[in-house]
Biotite code that builds the C-alpha atoms (Angstrom):
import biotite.structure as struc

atoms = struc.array([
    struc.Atom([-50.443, -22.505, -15.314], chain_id="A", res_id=1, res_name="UNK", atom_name="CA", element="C"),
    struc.Atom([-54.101, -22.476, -16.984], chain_id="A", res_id=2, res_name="UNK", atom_name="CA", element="C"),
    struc.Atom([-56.107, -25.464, -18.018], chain_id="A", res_id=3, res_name="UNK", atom_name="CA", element="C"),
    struc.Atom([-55.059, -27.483, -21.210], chain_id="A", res_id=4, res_name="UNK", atom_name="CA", element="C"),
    struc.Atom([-57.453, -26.133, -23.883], chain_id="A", res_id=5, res_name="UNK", atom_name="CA", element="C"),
    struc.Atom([-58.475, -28.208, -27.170], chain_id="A", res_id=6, res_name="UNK", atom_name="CA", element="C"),
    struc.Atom([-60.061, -26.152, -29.980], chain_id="A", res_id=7, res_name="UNK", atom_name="CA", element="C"),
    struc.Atom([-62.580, -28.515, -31.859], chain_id="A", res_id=8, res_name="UNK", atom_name="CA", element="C"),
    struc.Atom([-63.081, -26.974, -35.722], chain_id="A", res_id=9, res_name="UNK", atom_name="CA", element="C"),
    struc.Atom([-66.097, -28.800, -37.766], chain_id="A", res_id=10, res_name="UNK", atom_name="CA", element="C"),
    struc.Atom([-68.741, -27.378, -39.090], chain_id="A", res_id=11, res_name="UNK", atom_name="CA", element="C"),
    struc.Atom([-71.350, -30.252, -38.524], chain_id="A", res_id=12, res_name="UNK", atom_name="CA", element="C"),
    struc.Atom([-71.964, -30.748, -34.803], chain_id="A", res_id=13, res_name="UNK", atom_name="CA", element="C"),
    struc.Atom([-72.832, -34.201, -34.916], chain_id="A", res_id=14, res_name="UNK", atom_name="CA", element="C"),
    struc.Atom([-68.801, -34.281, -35.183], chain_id="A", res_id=15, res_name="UNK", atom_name="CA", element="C"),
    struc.Atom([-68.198, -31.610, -32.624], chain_id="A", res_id=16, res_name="UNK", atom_name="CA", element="C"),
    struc.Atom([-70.449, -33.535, -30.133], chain_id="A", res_id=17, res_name="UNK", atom_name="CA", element="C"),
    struc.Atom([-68.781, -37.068, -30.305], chain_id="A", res_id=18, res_name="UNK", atom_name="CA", element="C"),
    struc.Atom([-65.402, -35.536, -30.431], chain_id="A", res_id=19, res_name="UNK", atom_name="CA", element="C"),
    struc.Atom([-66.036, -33.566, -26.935], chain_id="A", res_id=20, res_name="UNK", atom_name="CA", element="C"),
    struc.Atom([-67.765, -36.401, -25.516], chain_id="A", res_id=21, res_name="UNK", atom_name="CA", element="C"),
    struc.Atom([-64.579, -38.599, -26.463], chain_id="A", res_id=22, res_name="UNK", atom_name="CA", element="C"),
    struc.Atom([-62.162, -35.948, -25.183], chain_id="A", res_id=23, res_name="UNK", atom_name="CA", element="C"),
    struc.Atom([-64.141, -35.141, -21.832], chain_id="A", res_id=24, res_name="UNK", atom_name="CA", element="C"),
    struc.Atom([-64.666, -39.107, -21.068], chain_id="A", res_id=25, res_name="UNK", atom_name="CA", element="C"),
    struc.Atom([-60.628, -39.706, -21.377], chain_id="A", res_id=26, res_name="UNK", atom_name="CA", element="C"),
    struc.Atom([-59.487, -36.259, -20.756], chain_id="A", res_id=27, res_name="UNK", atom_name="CA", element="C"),
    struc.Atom([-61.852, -34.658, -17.328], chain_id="A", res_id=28, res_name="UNK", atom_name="CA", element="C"),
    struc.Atom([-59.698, -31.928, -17.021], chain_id="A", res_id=29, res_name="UNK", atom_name="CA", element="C"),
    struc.Atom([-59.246, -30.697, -20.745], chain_id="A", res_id=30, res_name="UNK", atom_name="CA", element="C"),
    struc.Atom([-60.996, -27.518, -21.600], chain_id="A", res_id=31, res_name="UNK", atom_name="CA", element="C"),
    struc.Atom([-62.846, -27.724, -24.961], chain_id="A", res_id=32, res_name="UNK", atom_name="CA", element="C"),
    struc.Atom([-63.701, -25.125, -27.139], chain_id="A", res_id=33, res_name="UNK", atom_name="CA", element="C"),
    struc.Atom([-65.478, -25.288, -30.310], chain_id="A", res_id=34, res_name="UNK", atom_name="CA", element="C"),
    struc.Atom([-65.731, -23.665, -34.215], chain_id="A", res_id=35, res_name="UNK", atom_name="CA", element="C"),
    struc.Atom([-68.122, -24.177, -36.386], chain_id="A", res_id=36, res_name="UNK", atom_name="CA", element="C"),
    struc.Atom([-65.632, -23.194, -39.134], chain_id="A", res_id=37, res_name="UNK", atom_name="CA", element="C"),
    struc.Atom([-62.340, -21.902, -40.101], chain_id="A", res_id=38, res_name="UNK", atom_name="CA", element="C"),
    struc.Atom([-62.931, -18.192, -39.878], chain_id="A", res_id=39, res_name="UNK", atom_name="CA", element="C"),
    struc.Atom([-65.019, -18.336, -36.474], chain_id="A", res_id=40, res_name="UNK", atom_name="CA", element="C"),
    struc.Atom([-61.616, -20.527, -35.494], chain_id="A", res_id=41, res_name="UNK", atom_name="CA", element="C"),
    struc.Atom([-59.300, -17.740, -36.727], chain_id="A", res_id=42, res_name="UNK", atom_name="CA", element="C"),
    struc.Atom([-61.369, -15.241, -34.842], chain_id="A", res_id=43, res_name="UNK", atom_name="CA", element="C"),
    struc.Atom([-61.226, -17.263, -31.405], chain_id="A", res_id=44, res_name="UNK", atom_name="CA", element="C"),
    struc.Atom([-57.285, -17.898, -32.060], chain_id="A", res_id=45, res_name="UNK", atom_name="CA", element="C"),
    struc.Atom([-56.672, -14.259, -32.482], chain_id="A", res_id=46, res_name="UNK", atom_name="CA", element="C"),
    struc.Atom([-57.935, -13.732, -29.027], chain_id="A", res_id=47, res_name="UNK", atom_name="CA", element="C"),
    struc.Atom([-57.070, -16.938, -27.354], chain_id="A", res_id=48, res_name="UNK", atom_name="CA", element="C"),
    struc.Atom([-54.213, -19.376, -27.437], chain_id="A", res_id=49, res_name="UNK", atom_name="CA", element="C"),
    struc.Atom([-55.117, -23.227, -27.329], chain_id="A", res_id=50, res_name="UNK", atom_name="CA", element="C"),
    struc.Atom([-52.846, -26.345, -26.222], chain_id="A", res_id=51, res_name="UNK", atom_name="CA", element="C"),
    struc.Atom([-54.197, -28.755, -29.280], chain_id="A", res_id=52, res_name="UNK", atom_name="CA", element="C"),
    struc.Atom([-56.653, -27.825, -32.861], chain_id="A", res_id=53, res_name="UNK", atom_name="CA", element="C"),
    struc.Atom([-58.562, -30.827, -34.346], chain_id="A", res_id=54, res_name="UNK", atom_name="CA", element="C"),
    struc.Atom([-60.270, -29.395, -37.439], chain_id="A", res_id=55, res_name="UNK", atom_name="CA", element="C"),
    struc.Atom([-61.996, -30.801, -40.200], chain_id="A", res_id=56, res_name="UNK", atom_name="CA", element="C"),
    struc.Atom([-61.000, -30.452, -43.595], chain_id="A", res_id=57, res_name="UNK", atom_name="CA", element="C"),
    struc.Atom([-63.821, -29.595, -45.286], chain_id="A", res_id=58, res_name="UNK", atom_name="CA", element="C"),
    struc.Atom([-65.967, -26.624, -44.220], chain_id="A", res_id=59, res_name="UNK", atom_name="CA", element="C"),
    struc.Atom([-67.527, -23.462, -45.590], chain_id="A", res_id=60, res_name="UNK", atom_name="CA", element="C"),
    struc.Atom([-65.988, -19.795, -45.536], chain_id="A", res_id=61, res_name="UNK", atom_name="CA", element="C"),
    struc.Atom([-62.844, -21.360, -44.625], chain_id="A", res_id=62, res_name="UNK", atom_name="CA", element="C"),
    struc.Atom([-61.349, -24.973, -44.773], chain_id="A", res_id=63, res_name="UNK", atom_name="CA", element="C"),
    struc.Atom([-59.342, -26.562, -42.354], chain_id="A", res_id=64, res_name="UNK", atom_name="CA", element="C"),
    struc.Atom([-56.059, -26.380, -44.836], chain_id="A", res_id=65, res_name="UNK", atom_name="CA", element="C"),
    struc.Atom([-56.561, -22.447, -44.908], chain_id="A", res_id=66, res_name="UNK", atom_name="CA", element="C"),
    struc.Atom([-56.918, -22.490, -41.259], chain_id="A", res_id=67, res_name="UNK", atom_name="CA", element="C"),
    struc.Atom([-54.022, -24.665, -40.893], chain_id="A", res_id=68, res_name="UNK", atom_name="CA", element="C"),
    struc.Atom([-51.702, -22.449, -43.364], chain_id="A", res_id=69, res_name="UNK", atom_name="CA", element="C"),
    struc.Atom([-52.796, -19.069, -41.326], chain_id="A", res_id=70, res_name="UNK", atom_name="CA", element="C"),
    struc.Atom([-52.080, -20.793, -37.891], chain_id="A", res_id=71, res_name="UNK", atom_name="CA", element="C"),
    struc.Atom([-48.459, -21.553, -39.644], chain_id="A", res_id=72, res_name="UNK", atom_name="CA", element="C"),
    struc.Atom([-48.180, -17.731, -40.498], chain_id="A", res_id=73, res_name="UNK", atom_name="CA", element="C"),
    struc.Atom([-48.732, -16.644, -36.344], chain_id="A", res_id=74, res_name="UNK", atom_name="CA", element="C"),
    struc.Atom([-46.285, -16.807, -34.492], chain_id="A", res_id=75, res_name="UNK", atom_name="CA", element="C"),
    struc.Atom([-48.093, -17.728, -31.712], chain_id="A", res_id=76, res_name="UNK", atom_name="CA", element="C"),
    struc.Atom([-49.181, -20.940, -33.552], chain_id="A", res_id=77, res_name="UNK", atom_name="CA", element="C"),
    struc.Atom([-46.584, -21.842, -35.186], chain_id="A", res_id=78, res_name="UNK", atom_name="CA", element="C"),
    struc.Atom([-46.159, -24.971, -33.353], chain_id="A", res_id=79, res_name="UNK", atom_name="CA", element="C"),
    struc.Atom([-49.375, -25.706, -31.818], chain_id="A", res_id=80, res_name="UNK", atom_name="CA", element="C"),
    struc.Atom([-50.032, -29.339, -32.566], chain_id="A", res_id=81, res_name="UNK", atom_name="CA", element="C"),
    struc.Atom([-52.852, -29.638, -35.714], chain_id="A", res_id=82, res_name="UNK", atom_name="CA", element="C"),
    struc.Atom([-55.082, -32.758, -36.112], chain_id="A", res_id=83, res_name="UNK", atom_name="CA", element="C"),
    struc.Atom([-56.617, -32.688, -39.102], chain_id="A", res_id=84, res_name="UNK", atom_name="CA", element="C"),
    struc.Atom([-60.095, -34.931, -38.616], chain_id="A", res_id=85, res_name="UNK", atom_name="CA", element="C"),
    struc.Atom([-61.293, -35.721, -42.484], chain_id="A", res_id=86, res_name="UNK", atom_name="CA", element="C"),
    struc.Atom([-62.546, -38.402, -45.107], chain_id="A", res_id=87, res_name="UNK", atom_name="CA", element="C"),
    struc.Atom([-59.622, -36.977, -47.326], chain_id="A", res_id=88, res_name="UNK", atom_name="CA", element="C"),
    struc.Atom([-57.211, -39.680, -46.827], chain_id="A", res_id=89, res_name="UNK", atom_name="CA", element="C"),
    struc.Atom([-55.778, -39.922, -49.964], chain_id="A", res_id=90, res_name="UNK", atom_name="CA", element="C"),
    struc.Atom([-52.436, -39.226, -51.098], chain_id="A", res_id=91, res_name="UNK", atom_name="CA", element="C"),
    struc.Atom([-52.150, -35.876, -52.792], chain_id="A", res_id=92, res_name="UNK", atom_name="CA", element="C"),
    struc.Atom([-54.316, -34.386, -49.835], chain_id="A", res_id=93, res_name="UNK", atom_name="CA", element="C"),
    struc.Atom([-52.008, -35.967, -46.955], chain_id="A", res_id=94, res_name="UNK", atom_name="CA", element="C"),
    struc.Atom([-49.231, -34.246, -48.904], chain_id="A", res_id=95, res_name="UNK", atom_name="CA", element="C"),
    struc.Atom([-50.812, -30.803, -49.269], chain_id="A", res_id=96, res_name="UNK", atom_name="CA", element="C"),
    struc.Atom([-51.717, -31.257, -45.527], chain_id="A", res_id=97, res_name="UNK", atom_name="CA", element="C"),
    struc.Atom([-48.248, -32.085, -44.379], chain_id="A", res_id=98, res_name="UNK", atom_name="CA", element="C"),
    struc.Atom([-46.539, -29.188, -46.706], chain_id="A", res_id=99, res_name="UNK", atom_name="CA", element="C"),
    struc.Atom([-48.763, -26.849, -44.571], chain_id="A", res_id=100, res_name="UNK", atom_name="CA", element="C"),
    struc.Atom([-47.508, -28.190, -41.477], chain_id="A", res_id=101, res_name="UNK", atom_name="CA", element="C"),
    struc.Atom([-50.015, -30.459, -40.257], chain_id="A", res_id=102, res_name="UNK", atom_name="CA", element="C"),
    struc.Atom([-49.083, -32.439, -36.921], chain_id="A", res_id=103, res_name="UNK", atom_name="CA", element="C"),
    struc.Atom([-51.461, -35.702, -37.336], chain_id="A", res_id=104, res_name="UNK", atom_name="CA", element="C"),
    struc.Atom([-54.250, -36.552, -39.356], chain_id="A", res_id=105, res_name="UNK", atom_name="CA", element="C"),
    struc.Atom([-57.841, -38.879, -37.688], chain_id="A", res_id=106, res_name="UNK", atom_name="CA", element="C"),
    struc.Atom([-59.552, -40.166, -40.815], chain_id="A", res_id=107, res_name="UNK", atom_name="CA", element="C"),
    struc.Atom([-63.170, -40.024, -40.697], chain_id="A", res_id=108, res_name="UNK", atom_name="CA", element="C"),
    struc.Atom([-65.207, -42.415, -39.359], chain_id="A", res_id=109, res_name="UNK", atom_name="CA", element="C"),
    struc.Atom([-63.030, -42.541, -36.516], chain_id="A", res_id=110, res_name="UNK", atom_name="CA", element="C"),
    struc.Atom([-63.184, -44.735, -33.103], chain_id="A", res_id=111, res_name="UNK", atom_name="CA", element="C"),
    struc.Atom([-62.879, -43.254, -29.676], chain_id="A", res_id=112, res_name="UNK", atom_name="CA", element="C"),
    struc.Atom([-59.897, -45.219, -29.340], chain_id="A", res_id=113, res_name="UNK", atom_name="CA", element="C"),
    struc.Atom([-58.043, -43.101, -32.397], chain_id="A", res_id=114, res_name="UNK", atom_name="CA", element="C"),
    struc.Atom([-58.981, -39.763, -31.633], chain_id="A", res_id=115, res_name="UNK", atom_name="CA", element="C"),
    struc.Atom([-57.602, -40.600, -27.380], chain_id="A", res_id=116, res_name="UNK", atom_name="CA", element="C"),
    struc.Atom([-54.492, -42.061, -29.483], chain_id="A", res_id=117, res_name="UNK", atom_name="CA", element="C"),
    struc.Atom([-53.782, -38.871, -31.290], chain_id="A", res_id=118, res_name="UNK", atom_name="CA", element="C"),
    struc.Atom([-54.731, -36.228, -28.656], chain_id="A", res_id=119, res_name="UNK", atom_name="CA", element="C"),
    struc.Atom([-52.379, -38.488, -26.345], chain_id="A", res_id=120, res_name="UNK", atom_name="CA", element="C"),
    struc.Atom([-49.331, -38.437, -29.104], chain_id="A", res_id=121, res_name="UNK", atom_name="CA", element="C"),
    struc.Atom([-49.798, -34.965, -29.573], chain_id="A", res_id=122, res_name="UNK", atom_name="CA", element="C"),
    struc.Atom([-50.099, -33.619, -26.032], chain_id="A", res_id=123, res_name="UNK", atom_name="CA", element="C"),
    struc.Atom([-47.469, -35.643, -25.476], chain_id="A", res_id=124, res_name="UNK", atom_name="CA", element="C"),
    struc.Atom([-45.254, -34.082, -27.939], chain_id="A", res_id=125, res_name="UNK", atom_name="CA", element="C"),
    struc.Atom([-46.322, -30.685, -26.936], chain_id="A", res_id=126, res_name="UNK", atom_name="CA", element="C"),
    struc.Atom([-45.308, -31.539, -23.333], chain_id="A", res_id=127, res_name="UNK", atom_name="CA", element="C"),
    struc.Atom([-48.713, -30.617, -21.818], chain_id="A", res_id=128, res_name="UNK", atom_name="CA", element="C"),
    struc.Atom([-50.343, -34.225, -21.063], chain_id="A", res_id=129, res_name="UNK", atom_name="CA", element="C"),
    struc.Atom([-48.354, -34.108, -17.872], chain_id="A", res_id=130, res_name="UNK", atom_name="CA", element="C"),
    struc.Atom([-49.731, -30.573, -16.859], chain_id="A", res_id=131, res_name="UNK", atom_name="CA", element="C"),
    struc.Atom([-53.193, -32.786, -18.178], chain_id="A", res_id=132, res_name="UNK", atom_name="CA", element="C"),
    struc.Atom([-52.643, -35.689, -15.924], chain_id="A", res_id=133, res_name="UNK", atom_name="CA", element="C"),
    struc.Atom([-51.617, -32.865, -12.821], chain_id="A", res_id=134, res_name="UNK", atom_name="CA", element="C"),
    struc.Atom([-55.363, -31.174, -13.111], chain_id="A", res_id=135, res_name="UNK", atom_name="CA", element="C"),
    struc.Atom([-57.472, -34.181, -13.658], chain_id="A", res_id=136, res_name="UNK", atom_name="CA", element="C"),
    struc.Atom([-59.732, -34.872, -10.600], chain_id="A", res_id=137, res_name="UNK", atom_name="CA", element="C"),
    struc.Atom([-57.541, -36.907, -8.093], chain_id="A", res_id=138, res_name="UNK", atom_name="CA", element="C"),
    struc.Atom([-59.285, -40.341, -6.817], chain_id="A", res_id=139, res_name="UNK", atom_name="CA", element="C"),
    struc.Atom([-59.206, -41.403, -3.666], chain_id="A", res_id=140, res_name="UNK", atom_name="CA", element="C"),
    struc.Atom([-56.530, -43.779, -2.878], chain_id="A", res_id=141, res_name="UNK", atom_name="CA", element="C"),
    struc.Atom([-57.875, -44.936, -0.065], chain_id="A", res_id=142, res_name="UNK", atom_name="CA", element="C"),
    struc.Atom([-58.714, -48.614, 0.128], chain_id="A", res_id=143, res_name="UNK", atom_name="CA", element="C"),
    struc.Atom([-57.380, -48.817, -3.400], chain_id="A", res_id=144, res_name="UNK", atom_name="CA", element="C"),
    struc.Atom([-53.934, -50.120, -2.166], chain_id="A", res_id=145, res_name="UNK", atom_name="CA", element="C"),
    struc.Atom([-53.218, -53.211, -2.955], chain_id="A", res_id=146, res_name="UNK", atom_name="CA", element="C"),
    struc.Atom([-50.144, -53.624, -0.561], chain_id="A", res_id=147, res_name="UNK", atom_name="CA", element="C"),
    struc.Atom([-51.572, -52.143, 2.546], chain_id="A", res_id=148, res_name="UNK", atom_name="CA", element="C"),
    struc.Atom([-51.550, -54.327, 5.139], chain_id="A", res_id=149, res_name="UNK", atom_name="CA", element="C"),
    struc.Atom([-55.422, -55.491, 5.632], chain_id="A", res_id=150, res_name="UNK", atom_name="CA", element="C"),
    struc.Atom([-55.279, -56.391, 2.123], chain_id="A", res_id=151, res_name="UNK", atom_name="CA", element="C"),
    struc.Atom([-52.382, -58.469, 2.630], chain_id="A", res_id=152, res_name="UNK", atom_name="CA", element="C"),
    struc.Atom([-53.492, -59.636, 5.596], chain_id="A", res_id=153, res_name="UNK", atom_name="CA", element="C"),
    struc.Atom([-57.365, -60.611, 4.215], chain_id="A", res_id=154, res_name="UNK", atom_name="CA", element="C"),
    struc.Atom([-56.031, -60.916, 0.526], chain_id="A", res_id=155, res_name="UNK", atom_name="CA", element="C"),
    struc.Atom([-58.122, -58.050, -0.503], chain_id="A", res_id=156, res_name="UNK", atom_name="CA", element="C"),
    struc.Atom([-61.424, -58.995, 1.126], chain_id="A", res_id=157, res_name="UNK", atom_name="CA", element="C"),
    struc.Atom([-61.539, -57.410, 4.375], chain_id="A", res_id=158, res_name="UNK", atom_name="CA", element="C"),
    struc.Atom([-64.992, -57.787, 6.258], chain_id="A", res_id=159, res_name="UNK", atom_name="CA", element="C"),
    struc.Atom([-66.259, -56.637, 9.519], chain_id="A", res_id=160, res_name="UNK", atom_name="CA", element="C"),
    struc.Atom([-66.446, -59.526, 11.774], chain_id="A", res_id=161, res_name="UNK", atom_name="CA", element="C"),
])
């Protein structure tokens, strides 16, 4: 099985920056690939499937609601969890957003905190944060047992005499 792959859609990279920095610090084993706008997205989706799309709204040659509705049309796509990242929070957007198909919305300015939230609910529900969790660099364990029996026996704080 290949690497879980996020494709990050914004057109001002600023945005595209603190998102991958969020997403690598949480996420070491995601691979992150990036858009600077709908089209260029629709041209990297034709050629390559992703696990997970967070695209902004607003963004020239192509919006993030066109993008969504064409990912909606492939059937590759069709259910390929969409987090639409925008300062359009209001009502009659959410609702054009969810008629399209939309899978979560992060409302701009975000925290680090939100955008881990949503990746996590929506990897989740696209089963692939297990197969997330499986490639992540593995730490030692070593010494990091709480039970073993030096630690039990020193409670925690073994020294060389």
């Amino acid at each position: 099985m290949g690497k879980v792959s996020v494709l990050v859609v914004d057109d001002a990279p600023f945005i595209r920056d603190l998102v991958k920095k969020g997403l690598r610090d949480h996420f070491p084993g995601l691979q992150i690939e990036e858009a600077v706008n709908g089209r260029k997205a629709q041209q990297f989706l034709a050629r390559q499937a992703v696990d997970l799309i967070l695209c902004d709204w607003e963004m020239p040659e192509m919006s993030g609601i066109e993008l969504l509705t064409w990912c909606r049309e492939q059937d590759s796509l069709k259910t390929t969890p969409f987090i639409m990242v925008t300062s359009r929070g209001d009502k009659d957007n959410v609702v054009q957003a969810i008629q399209a198909g939309v899978s979560d919305f992060i409302g701009k300015p975000f925290s680090n905190d939100q955008l881990v939230s949503k990746v996590k609910k929506a990897l989740s529900r696209a089963g692939k944060l297990e197969a997330l969790a499986a490639q992540a660099p593995q730490r030692s364990l070593v010494g990091s047992l709480p039970n073993d029996s030096l630690a039990a026996l020193t409670g925690g704080k073994a020294e060389v005499v």
